[in-house]
KEROTOR-929025 format. One record per residue: residue in one letter; z, y, x of N, C-alpha, C in turn. Coordinates in steps of 0.05 Angstrom, whole numbers, padded with zeros to 5 digits, always signed. Last residue first. Example, Ala and Ser with C-alpha at 12.3 -4.5 7.8 and 13.67 -1.06 7.14 Angstrom:
<atoms>
s+00142-00045+00257+00143-00021+00273+00157+00001+00258;a+00156-00114+00264+00156-00090+00246+00156-00066+00264;
</atoms>
This chain:
<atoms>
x-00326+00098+00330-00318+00083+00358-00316+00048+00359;x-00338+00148+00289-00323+00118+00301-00332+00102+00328;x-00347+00220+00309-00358+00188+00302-00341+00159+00312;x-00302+00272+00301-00312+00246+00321-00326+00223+00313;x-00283+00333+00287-00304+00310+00280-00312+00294+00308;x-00223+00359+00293-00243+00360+00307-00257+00332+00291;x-00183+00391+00240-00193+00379+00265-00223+00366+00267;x-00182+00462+00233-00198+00437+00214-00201+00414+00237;x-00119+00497+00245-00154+00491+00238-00162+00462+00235;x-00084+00524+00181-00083+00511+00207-00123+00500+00215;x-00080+00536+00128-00074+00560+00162-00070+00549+00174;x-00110+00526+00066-00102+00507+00104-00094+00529+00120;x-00120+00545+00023-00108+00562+00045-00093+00547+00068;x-00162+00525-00005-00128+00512-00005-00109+00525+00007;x-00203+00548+00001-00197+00545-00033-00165+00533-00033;x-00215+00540+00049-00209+00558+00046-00193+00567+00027;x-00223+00476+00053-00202+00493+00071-00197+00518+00056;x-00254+00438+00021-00237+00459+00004-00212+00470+00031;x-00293+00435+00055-00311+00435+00034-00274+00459+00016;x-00263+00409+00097-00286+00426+00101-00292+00444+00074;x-00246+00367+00069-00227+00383+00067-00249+00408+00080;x-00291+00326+00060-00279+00342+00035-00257+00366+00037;x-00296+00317+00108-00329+00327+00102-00301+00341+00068;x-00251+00297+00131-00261+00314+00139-00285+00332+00131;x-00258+00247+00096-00234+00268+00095-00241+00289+00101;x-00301+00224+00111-00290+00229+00091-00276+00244+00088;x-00280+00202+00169-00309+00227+00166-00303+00234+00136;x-00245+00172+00155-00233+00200+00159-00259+00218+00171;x-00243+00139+00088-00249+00140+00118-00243+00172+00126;x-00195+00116+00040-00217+00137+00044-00218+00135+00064;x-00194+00078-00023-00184+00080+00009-00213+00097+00015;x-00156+00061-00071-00172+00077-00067-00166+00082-00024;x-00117+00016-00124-00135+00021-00106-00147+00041-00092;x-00076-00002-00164-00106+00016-00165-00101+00019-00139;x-00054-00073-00186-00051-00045-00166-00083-00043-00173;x-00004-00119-00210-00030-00110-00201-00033-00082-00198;x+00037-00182-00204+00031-00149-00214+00003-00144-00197;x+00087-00227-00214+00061-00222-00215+00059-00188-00219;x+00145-00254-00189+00134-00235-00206+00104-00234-00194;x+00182-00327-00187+00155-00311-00184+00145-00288-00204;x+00225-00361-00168+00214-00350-00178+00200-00326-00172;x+00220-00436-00143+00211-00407-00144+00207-00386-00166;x+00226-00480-00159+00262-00467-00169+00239-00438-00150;x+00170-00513-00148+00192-00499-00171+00212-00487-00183;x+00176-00520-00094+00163-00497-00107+00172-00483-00135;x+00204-00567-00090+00218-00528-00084+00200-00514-00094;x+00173-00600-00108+00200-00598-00132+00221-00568-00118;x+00143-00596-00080+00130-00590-00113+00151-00585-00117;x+00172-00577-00013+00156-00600-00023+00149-00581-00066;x+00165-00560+00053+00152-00553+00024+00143-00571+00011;x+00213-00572+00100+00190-00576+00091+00192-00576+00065;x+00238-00508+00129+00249-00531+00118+00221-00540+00105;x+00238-00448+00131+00230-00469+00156+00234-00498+00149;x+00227-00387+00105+00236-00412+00098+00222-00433+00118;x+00213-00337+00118+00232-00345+00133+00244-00377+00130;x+00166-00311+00089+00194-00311+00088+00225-00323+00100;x+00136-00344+00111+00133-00307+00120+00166-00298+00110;x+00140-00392+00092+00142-00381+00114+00141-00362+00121;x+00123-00369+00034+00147-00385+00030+00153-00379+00075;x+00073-00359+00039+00093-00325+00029+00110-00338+00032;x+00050-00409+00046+00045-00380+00066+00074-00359+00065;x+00057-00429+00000+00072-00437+00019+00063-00419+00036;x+00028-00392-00039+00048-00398-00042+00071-00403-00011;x-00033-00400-00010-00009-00374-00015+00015-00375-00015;x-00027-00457-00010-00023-00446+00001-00024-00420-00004;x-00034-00458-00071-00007-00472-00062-00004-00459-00038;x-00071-00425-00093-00047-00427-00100-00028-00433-00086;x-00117-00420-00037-00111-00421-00066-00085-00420-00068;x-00155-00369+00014-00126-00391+00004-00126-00400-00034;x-00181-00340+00036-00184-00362+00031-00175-00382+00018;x-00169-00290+00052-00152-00304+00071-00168-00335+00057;x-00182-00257+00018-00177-00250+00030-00181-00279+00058;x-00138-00282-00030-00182-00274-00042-00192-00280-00014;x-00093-00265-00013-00105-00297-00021-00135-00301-00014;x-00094-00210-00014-00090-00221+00009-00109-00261+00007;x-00106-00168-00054-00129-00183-00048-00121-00203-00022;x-00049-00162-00077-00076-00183-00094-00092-00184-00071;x-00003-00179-00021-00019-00153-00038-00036-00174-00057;x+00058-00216-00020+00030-00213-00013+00011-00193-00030;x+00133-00215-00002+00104-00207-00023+00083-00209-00011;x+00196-00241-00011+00170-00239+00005+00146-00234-00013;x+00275-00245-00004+00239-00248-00027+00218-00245+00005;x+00322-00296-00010+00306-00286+00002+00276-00285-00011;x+00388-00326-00013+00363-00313-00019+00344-00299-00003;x+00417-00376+00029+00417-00336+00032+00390-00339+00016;x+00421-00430+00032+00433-00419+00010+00433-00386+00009;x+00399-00447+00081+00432-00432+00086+00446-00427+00056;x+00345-00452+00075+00361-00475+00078+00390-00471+00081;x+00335-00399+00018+00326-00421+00043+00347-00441+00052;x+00309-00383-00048+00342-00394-00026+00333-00406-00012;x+00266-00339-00064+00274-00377-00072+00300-00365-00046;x+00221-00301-00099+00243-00299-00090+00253-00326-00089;x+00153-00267-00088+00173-00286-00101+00206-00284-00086;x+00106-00229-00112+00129-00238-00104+00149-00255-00106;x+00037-00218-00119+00059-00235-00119+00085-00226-00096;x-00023-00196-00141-00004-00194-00124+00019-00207-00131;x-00076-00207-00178-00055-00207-00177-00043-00215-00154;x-00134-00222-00167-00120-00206-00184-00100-00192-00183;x-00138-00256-00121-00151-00234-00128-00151-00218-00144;x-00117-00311-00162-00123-00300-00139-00143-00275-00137;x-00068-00305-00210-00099-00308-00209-00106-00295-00190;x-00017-00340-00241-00021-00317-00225-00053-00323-00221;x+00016-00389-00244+00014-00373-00273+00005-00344-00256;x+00048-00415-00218+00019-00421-00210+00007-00401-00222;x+00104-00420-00229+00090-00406-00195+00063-00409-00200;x+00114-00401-00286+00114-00416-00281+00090-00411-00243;x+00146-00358-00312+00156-00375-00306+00144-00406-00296;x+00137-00288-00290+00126-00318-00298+00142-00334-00291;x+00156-00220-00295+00165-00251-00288+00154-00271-00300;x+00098-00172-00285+00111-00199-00303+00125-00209-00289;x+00079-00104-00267+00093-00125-00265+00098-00148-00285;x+00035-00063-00279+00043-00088-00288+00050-00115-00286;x+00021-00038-00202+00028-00040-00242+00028-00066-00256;x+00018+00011-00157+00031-00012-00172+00034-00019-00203;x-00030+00037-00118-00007+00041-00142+00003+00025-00150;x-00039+00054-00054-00041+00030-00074-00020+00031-00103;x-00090+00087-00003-00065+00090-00021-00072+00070-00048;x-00118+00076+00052-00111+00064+00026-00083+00071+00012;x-00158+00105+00114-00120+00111+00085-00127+00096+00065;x-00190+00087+00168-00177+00099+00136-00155+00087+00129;x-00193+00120+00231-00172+00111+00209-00192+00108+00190;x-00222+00147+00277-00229+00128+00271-00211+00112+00254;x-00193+00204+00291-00220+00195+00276-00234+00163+00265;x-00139+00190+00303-00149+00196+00282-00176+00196+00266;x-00129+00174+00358-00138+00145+00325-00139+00157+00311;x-00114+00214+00384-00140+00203+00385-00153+00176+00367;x-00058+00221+00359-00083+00231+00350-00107+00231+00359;x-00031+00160+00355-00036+00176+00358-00054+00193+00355;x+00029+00109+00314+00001+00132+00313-00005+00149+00335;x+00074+00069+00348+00065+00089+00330+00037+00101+00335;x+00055+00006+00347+00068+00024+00362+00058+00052+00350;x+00070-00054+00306+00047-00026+00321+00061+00003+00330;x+00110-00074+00269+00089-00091+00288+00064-00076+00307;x+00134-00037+00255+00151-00034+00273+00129-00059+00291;x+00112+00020+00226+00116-00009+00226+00122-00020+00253;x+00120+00077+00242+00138+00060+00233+00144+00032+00226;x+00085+00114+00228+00097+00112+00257+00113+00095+00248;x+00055+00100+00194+00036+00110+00213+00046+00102+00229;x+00093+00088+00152+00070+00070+00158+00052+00064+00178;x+00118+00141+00141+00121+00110+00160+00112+00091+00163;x+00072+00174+00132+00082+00177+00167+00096+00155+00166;x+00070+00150+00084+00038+00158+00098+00051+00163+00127;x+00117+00157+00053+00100+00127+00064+00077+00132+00087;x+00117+00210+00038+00142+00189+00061+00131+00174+00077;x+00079+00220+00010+00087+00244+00036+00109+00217+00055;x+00090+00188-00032+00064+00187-00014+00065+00210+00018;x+00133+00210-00050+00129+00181-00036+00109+00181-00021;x+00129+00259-00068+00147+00250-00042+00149+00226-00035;x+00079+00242-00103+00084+00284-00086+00105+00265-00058;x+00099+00214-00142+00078+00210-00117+00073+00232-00104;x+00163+00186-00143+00144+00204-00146+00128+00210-00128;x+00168+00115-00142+00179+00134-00137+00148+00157-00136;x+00192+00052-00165+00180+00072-00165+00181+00096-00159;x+00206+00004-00119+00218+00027-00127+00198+00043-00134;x+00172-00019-00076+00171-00029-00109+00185-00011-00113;x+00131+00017-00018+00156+00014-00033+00145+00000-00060;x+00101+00004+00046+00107+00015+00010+00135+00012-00002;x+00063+00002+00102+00089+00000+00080+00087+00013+00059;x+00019-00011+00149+00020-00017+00116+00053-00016+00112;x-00020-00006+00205+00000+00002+00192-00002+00005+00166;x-00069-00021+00220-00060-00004+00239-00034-00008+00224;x-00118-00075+00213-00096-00064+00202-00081-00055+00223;x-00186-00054+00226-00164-00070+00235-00141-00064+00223;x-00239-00056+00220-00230-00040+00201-00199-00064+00207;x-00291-00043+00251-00279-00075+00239-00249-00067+00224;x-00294+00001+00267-00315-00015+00246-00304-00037+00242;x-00222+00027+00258-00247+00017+00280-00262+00011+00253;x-00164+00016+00227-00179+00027+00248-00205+00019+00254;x-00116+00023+00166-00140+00007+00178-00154+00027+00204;x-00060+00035+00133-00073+00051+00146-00097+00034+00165;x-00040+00043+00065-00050+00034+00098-00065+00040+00103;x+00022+00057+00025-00005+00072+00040-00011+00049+00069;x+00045+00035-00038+00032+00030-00013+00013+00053-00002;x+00084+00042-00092+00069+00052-00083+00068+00041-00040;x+00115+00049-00161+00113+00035-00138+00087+00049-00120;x+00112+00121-00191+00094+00092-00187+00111+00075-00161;x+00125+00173-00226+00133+00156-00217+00116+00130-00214;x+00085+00234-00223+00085+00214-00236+00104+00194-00217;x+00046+00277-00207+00080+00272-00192+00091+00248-00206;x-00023+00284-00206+00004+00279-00217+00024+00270-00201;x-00052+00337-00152-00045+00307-00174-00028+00302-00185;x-00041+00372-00125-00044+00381-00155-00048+00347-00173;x+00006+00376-00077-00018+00376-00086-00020+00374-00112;x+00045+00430-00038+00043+00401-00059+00026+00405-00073;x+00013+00430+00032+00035+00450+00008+00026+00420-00011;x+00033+00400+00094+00016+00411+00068+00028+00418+00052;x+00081+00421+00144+00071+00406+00119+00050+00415+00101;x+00048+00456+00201+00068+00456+00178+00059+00432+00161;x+00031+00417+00259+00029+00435+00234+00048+00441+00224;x+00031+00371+00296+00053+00400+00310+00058+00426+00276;x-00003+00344+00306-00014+00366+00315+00008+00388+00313;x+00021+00293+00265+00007+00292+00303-00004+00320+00308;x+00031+00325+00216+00049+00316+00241+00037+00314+00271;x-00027+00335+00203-00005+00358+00202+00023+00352+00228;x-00042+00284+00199-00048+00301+00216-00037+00329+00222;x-00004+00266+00168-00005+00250+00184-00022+00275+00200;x-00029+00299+00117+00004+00298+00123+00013+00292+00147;x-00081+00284+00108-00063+00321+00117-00035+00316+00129;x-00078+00232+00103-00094+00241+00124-00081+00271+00124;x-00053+00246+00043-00043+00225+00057-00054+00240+00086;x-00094+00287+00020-00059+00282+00021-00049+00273+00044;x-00141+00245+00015-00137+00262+00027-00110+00278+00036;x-00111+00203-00028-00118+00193+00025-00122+00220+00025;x-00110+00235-00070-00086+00218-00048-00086+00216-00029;x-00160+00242-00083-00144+00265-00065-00113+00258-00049;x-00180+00203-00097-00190+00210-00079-00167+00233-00056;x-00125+00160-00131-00152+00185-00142-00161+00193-00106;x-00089+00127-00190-00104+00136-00166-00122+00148-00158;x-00109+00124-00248-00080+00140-00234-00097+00146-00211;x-00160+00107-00296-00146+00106-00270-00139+00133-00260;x-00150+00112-00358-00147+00112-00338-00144+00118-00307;x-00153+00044-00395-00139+00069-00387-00150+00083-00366;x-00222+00025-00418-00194+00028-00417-00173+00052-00409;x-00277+00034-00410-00262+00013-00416-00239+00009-00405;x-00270+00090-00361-00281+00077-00381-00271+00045-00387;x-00255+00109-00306-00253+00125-00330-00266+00104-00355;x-00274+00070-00271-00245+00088-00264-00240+00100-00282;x-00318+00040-00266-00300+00023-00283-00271+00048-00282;x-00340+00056-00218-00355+00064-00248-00333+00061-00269;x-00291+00096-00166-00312+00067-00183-00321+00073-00213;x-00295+00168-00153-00284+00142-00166-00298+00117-00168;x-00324+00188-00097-00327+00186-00126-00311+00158-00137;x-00338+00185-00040-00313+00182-00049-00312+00191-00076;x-00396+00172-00046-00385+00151-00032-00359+00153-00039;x-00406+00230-00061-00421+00202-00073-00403+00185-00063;x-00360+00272-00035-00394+00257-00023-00394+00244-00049;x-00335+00328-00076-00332+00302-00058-00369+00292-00057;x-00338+00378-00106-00348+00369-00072-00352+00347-00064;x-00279+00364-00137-00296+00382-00135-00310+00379-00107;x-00229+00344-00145-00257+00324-00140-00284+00341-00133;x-00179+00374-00105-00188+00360-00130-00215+00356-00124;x-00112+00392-00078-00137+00379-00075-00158+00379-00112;x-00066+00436-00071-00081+00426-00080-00113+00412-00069;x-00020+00436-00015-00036+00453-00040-00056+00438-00039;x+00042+00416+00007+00022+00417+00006-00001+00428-00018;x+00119+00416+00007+00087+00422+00015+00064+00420-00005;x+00183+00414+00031+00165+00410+00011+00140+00429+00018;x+00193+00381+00098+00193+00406+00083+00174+00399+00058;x+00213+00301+00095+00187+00330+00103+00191+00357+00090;x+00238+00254+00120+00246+00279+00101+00225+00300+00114;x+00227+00194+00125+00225+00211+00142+00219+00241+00132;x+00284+00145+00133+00263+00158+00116+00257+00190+00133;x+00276+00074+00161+00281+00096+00149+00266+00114+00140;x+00257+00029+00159+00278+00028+00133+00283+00057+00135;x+00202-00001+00182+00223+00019+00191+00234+00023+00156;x+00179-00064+00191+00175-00043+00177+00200-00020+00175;x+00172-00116+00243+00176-00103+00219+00169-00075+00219;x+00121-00174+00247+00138-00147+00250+00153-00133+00234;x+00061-00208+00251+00089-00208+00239+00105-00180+00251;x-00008-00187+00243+00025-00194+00262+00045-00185+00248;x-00026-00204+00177-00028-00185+00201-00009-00201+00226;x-00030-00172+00114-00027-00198+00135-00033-00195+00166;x+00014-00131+00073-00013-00140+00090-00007-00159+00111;x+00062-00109+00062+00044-00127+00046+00032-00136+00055;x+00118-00084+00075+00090-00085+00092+00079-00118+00072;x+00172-00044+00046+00158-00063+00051+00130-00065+00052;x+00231-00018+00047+00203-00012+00062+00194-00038+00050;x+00269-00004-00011+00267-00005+00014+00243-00012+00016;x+00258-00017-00077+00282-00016-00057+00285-00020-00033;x+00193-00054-00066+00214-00044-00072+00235-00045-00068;x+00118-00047-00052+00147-00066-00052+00172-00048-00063;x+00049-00055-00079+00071-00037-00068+00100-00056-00065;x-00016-00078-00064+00009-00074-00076+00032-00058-00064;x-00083-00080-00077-00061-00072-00060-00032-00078-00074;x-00159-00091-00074-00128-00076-00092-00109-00084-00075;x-00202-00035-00043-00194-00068-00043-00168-00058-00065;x-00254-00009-00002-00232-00009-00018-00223-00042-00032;x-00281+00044+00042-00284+00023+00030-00261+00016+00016;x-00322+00086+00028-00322+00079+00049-00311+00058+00051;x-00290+00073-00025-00287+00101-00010-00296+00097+00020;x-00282+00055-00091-00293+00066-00065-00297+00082-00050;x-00234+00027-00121-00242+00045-00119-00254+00054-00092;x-00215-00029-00151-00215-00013-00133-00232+00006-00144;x-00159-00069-00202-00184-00045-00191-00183-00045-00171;x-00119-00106-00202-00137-00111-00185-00158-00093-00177;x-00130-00089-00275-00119-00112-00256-00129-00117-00227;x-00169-00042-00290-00157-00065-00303-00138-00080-00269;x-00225+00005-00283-00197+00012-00291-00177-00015-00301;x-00264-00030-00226-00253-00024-00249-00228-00012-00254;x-00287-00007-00168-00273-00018-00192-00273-00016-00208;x-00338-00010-00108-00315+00009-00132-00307-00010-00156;x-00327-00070-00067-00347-00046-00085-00325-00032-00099;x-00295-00072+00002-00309-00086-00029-00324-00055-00037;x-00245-00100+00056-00270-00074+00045-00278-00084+00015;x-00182-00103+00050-00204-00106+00061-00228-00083+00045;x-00106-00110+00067-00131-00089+00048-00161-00095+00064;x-00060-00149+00071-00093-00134+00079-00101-00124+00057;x-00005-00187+00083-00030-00177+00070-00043-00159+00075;x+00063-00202+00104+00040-00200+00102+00025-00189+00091;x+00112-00167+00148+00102-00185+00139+00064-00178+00129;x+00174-00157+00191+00147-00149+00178+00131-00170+00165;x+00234-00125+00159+00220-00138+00182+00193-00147+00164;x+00264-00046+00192+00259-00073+00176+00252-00096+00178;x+00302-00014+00234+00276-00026+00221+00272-00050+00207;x+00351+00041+00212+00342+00017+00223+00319+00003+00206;x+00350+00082+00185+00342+00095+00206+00342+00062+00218;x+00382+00062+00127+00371+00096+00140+00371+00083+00172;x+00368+00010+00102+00383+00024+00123+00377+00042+00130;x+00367-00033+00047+00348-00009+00055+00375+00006+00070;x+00366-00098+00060+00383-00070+00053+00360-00050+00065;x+00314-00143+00055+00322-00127+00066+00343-00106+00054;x+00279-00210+00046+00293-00192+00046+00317-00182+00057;x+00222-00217+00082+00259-00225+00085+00264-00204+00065;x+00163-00201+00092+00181-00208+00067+00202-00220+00055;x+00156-00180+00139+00152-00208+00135+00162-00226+00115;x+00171-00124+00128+00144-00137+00123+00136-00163+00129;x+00221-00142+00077+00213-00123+00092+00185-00131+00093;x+00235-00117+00007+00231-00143+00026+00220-00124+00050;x+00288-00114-00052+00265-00107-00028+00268-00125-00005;x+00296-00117-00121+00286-00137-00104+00270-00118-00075;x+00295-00089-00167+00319-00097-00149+00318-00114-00122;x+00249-00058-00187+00262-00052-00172+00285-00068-00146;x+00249-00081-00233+00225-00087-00225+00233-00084-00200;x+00291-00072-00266+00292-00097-00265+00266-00100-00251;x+00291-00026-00278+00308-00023-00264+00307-00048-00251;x+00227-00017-00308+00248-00005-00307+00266-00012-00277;x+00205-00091-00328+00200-00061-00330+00222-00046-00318;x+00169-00144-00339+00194-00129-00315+00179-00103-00318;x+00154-00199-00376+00157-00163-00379+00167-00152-00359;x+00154-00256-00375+00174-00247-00386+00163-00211-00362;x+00127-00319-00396+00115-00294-00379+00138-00275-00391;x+00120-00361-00407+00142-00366-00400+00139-00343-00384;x+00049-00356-00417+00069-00376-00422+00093-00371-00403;
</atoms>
């Protein structure tokens, strides 16, 4: 009902930082930070909200036209600039992987499917360790180059802490987005002090695809744990302003409708009291994301497995048990 399609150019126009102000996307100044999490769960389905397991996994969302941090967390922001990598990296594929980083059951069957894929976090973890060690870039990998909105985060420790989350709503190709996002995310949210390489062994990577965006017309017209949200309302100055939450943030956090709602309404900077009749001049896109997050014993046990077959010329870092 009153559900209107965002496709194309019209999905795009809207970026937020990570406390979901919106933001000009500024070469080389930081953004600002905001909410949602990626948590742990079972493998997915190919529909709304998939995951995919990997040690562990959750659905996600991406932001657009400039940085934006989805996950819930300390407020902060998210760096607006971009961090230009020599073109790279050689191929990955499924060949080898543990049991544990195998797609979800639901990733090929009843329905389309699933984009996202194992070799992304692997990607992702090359690129980021390529940097903290001084490497060359990975060569370009064999997954599709496909245009997607798109999130990488980054989680630490057994309790699986949020280290760093930006994305982009701009769709953009996953060869040079995912090479972008994965170091500013690392070094770049501006609520965590950049990456180093003694957190390497104890990361995982969630890489998050973005899809099927709607404008709804009506704020409630969304389904927790499904569906990710953005909205956009005018604060007390009359200055617009958006803010997003990933799908699983709500699920996540406990929350139903309203508060989500009024959550993403303060993350966004609105300070004035929330009454039914503001909720309503909100408007609100809905969308949903694939999923896939990999641990970095993971990584390490698959790139072992294809060093030679990829021609890595760099060596295999070091195996550390979490901490």
């Amino acid at each position: 009902m009153g559900r209107k399609r965002c496709v194309g150019a019209d999905c795009s126009k809207m970026a937020a930082g990570c406390c979901g102000v919106k933001k000009q996307k500024l070469s080389g100044s930081p953004g600002a930070g905001g909410p949602g999490g990626a948590g742990s769960g079972v493998a997915g389905t190919g529909h709304c909200g998939s995951d995919l397991g990997m040690g562990s996994s959750s659905a996600a969302a991406a932001g657009s036209a400039g940085r934006v941090n989805g996950l819930g967390g300390p407020g902060g922001g998210s760096a607006s600039s971009t961090n230009a990598l020599s073109p790279a990296p050689g191929g990955y594929n499924s060949t080898g992987l543990s049991p544990n980083l195998s797609p979800g059951p639901g990733s090929g069957s009843g329905g389309r499917k699933m984009v996202v894929s194992a070799e992304m976090c692997c990607f992702c973890f090359d690129v980021l360790y390529c940097h903290l060690y001084g490497y060359q870039p990975p060569r370009t990998p064999r997954f599709t180059n496909d245009p997607y909105p798109l999130f990488v985060t980054w989680k630490i420790g057994r309790d699986k802490r949020l280290r760093g989350c930006i994305g982009t709503f701009s769709a953009m190709n996953l060869h040079s987005g995912l090479r972008e996002y994965t170091l500013t995310s690392a070094l770049k949210d501006s609520r965590f002090p950049p990456m180093t390489r003694d957190e390497l062994p104890r990361l995982f990577c969630s890489v998050s695809l973005l899809t099927n965006f709607e404008d709804v017309g009506d704020y409630l017209d969304w389904e927790v744990g499904v569906h990710g949200i953005r909205i956009e309302f005018f604060n007390e100055k009359g200055s617009k302003r958006t803010a997003t939450y990933l799908p699983e943030v709500a699920k996540e956090q406990g929350w139903d409708h309203i508060q989500t709602i009024d959550s993403l309404l303060r993350k966004g900077g609105y300070k004035a009291p929330i009454t039914n009749d503001f909720r309503k001049t909100i408007k609100l896109t809905r969308y949903c994301s694939e999923k896939m997050t990999m641990s970095y014993a993971d990584y390490i046990t698959h790139r072992q497995h294809h060093h030679y077959q990829n021609g890595i010329g760099h060596p295999l870092p070091p195996y550390n048990h979490y901490s």
